[in-house]
Legacy VTK file of the C-alpha trace (Angstrom):
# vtk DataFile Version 3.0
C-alpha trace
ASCII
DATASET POLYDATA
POINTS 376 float
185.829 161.301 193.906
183.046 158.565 194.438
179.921 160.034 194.827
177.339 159.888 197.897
174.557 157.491 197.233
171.153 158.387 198.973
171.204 157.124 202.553
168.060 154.908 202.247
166.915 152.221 204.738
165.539 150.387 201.977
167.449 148.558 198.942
167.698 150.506 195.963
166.204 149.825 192.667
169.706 150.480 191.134
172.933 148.984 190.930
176.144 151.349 191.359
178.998 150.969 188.525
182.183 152.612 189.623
185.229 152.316 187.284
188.216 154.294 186.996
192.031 153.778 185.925
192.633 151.009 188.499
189.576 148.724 186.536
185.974 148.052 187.434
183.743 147.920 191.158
180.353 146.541 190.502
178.647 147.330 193.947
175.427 145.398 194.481
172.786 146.987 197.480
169.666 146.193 196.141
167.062 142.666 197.063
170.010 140.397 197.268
168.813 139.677 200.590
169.951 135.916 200.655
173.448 133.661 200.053
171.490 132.080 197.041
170.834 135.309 195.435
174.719 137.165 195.650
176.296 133.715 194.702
173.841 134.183 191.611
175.026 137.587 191.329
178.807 136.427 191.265
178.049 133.557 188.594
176.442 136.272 186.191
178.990 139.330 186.657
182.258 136.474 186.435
182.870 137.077 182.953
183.005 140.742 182.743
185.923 140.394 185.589
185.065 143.218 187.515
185.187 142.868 191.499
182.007 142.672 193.393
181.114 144.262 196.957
178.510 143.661 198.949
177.607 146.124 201.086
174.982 146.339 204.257
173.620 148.825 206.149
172.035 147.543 209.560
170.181 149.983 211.517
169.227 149.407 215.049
168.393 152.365 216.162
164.240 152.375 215.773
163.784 156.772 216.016
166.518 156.667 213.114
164.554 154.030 210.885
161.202 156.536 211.772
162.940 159.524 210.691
164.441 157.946 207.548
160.913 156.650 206.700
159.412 159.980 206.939
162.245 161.158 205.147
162.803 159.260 201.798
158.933 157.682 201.984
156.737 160.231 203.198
158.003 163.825 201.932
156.067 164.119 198.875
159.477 166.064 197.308
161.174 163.086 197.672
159.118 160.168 196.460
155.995 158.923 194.459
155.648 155.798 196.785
152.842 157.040 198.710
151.627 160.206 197.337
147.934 159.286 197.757
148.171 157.545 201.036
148.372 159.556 204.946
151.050 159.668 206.384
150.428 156.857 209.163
149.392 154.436 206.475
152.651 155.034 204.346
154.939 154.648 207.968
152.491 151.431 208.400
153.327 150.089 205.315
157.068 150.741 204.577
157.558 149.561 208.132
155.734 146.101 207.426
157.650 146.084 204.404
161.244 146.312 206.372
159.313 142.983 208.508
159.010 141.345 205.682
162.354 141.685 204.667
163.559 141.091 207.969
162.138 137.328 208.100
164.217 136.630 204.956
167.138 138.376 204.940
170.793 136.330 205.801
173.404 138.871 207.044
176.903 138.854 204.833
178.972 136.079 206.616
176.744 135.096 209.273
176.920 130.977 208.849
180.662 131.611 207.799
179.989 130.687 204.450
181.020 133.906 202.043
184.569 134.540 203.108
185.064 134.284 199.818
182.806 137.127 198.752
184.278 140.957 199.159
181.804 142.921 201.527
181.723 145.968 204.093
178.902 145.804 206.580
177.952 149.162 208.247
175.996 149.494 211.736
173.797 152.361 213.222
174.812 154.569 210.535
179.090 154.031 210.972
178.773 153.361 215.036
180.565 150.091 213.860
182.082 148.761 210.383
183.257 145.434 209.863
185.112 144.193 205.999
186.118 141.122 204.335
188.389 140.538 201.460
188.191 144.642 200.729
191.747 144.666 198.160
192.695 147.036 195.606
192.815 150.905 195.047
189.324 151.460 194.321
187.731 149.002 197.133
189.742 150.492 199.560
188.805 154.042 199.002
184.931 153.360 199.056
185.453 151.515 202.529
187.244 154.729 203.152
184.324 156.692 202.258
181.559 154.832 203.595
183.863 155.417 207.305
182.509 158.784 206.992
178.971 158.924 206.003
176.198 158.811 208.861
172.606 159.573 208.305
171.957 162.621 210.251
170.693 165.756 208.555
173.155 169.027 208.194
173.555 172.086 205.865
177.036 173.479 203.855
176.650 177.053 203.179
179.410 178.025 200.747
180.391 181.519 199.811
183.435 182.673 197.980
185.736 185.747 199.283
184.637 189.080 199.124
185.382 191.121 195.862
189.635 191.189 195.485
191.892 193.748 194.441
192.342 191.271 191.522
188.605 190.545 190.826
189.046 194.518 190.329
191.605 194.528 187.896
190.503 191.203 185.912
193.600 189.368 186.792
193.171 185.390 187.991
195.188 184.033 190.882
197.603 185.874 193.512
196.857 186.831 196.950
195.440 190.016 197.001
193.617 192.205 199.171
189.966 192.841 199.238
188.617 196.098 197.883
186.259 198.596 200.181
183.430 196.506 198.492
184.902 193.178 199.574
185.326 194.154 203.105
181.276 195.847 203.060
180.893 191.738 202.188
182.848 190.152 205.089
180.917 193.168 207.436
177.395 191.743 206.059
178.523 188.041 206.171
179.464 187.950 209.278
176.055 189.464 210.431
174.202 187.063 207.955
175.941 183.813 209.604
175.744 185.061 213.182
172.012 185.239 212.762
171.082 182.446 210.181
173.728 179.632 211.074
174.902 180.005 214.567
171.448 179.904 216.211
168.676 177.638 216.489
164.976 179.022 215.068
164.650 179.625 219.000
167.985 182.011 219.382
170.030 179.339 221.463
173.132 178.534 220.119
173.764 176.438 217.473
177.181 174.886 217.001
179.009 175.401 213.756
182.223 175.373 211.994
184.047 177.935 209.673
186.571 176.827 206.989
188.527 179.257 204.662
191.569 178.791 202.229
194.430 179.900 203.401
195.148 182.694 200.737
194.360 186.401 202.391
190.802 187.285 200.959
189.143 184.127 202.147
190.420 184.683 205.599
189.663 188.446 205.675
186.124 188.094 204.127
185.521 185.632 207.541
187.095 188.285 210.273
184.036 188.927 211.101
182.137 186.394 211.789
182.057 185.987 215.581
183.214 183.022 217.614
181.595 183.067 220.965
182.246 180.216 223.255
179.316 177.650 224.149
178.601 174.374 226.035
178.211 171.588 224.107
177.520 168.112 225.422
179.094 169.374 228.911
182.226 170.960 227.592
182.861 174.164 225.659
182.966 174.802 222.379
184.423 178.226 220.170
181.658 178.498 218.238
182.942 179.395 214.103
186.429 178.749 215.621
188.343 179.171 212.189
190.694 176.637 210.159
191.966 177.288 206.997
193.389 174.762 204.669
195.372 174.851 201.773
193.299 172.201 199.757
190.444 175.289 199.535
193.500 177.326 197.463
192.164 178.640 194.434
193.338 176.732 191.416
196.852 177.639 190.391
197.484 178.973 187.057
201.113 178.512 187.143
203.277 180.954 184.930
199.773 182.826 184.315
198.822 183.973 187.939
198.396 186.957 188.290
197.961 187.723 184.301
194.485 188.612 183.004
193.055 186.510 180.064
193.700 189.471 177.584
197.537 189.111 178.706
197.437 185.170 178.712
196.130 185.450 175.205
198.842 187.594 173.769
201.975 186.123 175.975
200.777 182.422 175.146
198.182 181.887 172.628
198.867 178.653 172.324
197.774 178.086 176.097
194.565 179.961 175.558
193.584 178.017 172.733
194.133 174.606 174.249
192.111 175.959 177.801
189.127 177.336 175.370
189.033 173.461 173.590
189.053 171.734 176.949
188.835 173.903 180.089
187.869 170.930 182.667
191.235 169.162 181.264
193.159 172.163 180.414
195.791 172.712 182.659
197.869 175.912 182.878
202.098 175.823 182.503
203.356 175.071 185.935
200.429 175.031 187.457
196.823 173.253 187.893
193.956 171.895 186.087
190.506 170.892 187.062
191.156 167.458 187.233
194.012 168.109 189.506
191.403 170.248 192.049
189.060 166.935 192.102
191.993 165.091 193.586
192.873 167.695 196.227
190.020 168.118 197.392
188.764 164.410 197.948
189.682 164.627 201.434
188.078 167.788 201.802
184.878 166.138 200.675
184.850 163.258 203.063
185.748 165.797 205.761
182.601 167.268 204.933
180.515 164.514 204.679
181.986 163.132 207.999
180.503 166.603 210.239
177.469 166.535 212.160
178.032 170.582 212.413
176.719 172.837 209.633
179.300 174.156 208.454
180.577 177.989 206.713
183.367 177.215 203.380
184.432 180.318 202.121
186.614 179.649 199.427
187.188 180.298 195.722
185.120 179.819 192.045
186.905 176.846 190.726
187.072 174.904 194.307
183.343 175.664 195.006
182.591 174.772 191.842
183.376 171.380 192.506
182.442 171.064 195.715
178.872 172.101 194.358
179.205 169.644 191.641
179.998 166.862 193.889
177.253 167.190 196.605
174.587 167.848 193.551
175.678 164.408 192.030
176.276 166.286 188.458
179.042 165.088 186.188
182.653 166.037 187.054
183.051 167.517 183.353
179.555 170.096 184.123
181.511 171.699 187.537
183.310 174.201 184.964
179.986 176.238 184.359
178.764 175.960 187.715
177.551 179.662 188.793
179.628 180.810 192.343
178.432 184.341 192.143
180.375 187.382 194.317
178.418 188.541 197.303
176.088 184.991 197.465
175.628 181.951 200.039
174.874 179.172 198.388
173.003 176.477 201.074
173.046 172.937 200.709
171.104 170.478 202.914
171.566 166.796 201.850
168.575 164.415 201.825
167.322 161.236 200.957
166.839 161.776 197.437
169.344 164.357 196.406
170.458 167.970 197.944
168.526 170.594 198.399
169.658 174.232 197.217
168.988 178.100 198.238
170.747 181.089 196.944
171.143 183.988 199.024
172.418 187.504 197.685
173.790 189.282 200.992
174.662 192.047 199.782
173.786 194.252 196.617
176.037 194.748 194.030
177.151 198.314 193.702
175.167 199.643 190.771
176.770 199.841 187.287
179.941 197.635 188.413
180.742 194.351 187.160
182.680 192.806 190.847
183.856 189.723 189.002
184.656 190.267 185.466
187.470 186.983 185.841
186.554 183.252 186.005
188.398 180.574 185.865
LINES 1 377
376 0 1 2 3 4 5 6 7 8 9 10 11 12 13 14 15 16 17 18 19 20 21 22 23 24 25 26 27 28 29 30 31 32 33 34 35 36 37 38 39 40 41 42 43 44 45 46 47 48 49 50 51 52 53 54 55 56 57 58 59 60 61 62 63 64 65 66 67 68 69 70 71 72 73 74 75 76 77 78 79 80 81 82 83 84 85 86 87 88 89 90 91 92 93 94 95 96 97 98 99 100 101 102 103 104 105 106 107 108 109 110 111 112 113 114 115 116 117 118 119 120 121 122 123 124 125 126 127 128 129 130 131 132 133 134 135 136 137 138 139 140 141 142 143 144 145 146 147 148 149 150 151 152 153 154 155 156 157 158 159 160 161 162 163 164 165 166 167 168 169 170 171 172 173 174 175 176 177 178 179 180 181 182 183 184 185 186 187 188 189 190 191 192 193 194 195 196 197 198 199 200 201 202 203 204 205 206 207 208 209 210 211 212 213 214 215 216 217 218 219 220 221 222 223 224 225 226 227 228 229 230 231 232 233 234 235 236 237 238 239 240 241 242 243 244 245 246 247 248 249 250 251 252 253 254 255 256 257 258 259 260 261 262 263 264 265 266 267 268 269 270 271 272 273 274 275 276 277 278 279 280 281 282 283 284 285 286 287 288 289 290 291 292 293 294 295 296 297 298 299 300 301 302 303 304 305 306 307 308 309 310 311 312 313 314 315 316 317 318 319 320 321 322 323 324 325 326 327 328 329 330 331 332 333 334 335 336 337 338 339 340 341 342 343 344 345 346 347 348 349 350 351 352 353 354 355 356 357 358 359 360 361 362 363 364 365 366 367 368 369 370 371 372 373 374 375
């Protein structure tokens, strides 16, 4: 997957290495605000061969650049810039500051001089999207998954499945049933999302989405959750209306699904060795590995990243796992001891400066029993 930048109005301080199997994307968004500067850039990065892309954001929209100002300049959480300074002095200043840059800055191809440079120029936030010379495997997908990014704010709230009939019994995989305690769960959920994601602090509706696997516990831990209908924009909408997709599937342990790690140890020790040296690599006989999850669910990702709607995943460890570890912007190898507990929504709200997290437990866990005693 290539990972979300922070949407800022202003250049960054930082310059964005992407590499891969199919070579090396040098992306350049900081001050290279004029033709003399990136044909600079392209003289000094020529002999390390790897492909350059320009890439510009142009905002027209002035209550966007306001709220992205107060957003990534003013929230003392998110920056240092002005942390002595009032509010209406630091919108004063950062909004001289995009003047100044305005009076200097030559858009990519505007005197129909860089045709030979590779760039992808972005408008209001995706409204329009406009590329030059944008070849290869790895160019192509970050055009892809700029397409999908826009700047306005929305919350993930991610919960796995209530507690399985396998969860029970220790065993990984299959497509079990939930247990009494699972189905308490999907009772509570649903109450939890009617009342903290489908409404507005005022009690008017709120649109929203609901996504689920498409194995049995994900979809019976969401039966619950209503889906009135509501007008939207002048038409109606089903409110939580559900879709389930097979890209949320937990990952499949092949010729060891349904077997508990006690029985994958004895049948194959060979196996369980080589998972315990590499678990983020391992992958099981026949079936999947982590690796192979971070593929599947790249489209999944720019799904997300593409709503406007909050939106309800209720899925399984491994797959939140690295959903969490992609919208956190933590290594790919760290999403193996990521923390998806039973019986918890996890919230994420993206911002300007990385994603913001809450934990929410509810429901209890029934005294003395362990719900999830398996983990992939």
């Amino acid at each position: 997957m290539i990972q979300a930048a922070p949407h800022r109005l202003e250049p960054s301080k930082d310059d964005l290495f992407l590499s891969g199997d199919f070579g090396c994307v040098a992306i350049f968004d900081a001050t290279n605000s004029t033709r003399q500067r990136r044909e600079w850039i392209c003289e000094q990065l020529a002999p390390t061969g790897a492909k350059i892309i320009f890439i510009e954001s142009i905002c027209t929209d002035e209550k966007v650049v306001q709220e992205n100002i107060m957003a990534s300049k003013v929230d003392k959480s998110a920056t240092k810039d002005y942390q002595d300074v009032s509010v209406e002095e630091a919108v004063k200043d950062f909004t001289d500051r995009i003047a100044r840059y305005a009076e200097v800055y030559e858009t990519l191809g505007a005197a129909g001089d860089e045709t030979h440079l590779s760039w992808i120029k972005l408008i209001d936030g995706g409204r329009e999207m406009s590329m030059n010379n944008i070849r290869g495997f790895l160019p192509s997908r970050i055009a892809q998954f700029l397409i999908n990014l826009h700047v306005q704010q929305r919350t993930f709230y991610f919960s796995r499945h209530g507690q399985s009939q396998y969860n029970q019994l220790a065993k990984i995989g299959g497509d079990s049933d939930l247990t009494e305690h699972g189905h308490a769960y999907a009772v509570a959920l649903g109450q939890w999302v009617e009342a903290n994601v489908m409404q507005h602090a005022d009690g008017t509706p709120r649109p929203a989405r609901l996504w689920t696997s498409s194995l049995l516990r994900t979809r019976q831990t969401a039966r619950h959750i209503p889906h009135p209908t509501i007008e939207m924009n002048g038409s109606e909408w089903i409110n939580m209306r559900l879709k389930s997709f097979r890209n949320l599937d937990e990952i499949y342990a092949g010729m060891c699904d349904g077997m508990t790690y006690d029985e994958i140890s004895q049948r194959f020790p060979e196996e369980a060795a080589a998972r315990r040296a590499d678990k983020f690599l391992y992958r099981y006989p026949r079936g999947e590995s982590y690796t192979d999850l971070i593929a599947r669910l790249e489209p999944i990702a720019h799904e997300i990243e593409r709503l406007r709607e909050p939106v309800v995943i209720i899925a399984h460890q491994a797959i939140l796992r690295v959903l969490y570890a992609y919208f956190m912007g933590m290594p790919r190898e760290q999403c193996i001891d990521v923390s998806i507990p039973l019986n918890t929504v996890i919230r994420l709200t993206p911002g300007a400066f990385g994603c913001e997290e809450e934990r929410i437990l509810v429901l209890e866990h029934p005294e003395g029993e362990q719900l999830d005693p398996a983990s992939h």
